[in-house]
C-alpha positions as CSV (number, residue, x, y, z in Angstrom):
1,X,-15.4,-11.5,10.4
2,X,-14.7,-15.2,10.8
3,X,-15.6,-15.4,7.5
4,X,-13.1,-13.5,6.2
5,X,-10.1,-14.6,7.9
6,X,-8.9,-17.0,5.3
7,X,-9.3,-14.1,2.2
8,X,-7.4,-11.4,4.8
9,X,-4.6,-13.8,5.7
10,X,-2.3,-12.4,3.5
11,X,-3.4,-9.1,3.3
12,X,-0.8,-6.0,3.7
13,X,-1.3,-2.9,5.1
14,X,1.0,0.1,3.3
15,X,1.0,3.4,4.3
16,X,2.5,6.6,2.1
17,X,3.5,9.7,3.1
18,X,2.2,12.4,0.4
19,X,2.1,15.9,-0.3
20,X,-1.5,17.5,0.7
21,X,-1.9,18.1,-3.0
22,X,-1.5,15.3,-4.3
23,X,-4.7,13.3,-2.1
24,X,-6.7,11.4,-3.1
25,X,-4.4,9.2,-4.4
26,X,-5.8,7.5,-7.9
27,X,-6.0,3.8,-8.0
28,X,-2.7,3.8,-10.5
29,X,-0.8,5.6,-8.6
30,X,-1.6,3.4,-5.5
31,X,-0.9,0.0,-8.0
32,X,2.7,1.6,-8.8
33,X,4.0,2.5,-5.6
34,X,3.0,-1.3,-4.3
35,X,4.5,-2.4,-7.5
36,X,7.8,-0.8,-7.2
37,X,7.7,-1.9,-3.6
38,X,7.4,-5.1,-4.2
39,X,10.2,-5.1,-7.4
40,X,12.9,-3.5,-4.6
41,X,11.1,-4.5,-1.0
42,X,11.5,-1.4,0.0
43,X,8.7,1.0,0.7
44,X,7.7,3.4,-2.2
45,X,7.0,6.5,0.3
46,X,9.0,7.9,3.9
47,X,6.4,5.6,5.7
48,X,5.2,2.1,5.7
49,X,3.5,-0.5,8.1
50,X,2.9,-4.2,7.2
């Protein structure tokens, strides 16, 4: 894991809040919502964590 330290040092975690339904979430739907959370820095879902 020391290893990996300087590739995870600006790593963020993002959490969504999402209808049963609509799991799993596709890989473009994931790249949007940290998109338009990154355009307004605000989080794309009810819940996020960083």
């Amino acid at each position: 894991m020391t290893g990996l330290r300087e590739t995870m040092r600006d790593s963020t975690f993002t959490f969504w809040e999402v209808p049963v339904g609509a799991l799993p979430l596709d890989w473009d739907d994931a790249k949007r919502r940290l998109e338009d959370q990154d355009r307004t820095g605000t989080p794309a879902g009810h819940g996020t964590g960083h």
